[in-house]
Residue, then its C-alpha position, 0 to 999 in steps of 0.5 A: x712809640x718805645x722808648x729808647x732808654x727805657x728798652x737799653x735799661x731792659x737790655x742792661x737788666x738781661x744782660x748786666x755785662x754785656x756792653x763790658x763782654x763785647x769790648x773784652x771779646x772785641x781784641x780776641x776777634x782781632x788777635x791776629x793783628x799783632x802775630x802778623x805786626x811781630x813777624x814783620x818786625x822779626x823778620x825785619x831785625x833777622x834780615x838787618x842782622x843778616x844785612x851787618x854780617x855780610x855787609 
C-alpha cells in the first residue's frame, strides 16, 4: 500500500509553504469575526455613555 509519510514528504516537496500558507489564510476566512466582536463592544460603551448622561 502508499506510505503515508513518504506521500506528506511529496506534498511537502510540491508545495514547501503549504501547511504555513493554510494557517496564514486560516485568520482571513475568519476576519469578520472581530468586526462583529468590535461593534458590539462600540455599541456597548456608546449606550453606557448615553446610559450616565441621562441617568
Amino acid at each position: 500500500m502508499h506510505d503515508p509519510e513518504k506521500l506528506h514528504r511529496q506534498e511537502a516537496e510540491k508545495n514547501p509553504g503549504g501547511t504555513l500558507n493554510d494557517s496564514i489564510n486560516q485568520p482571513v476566512r475568519a476576519g469578520t469575526n472581530w468586526k462583529a466582536t468590535l461593534s458590539i463592544i462600540v455599541i456597548l460603551v456608546i449606550s453606557y455613555v448615553i446610559y450616565q448622561l441621562l441617568f
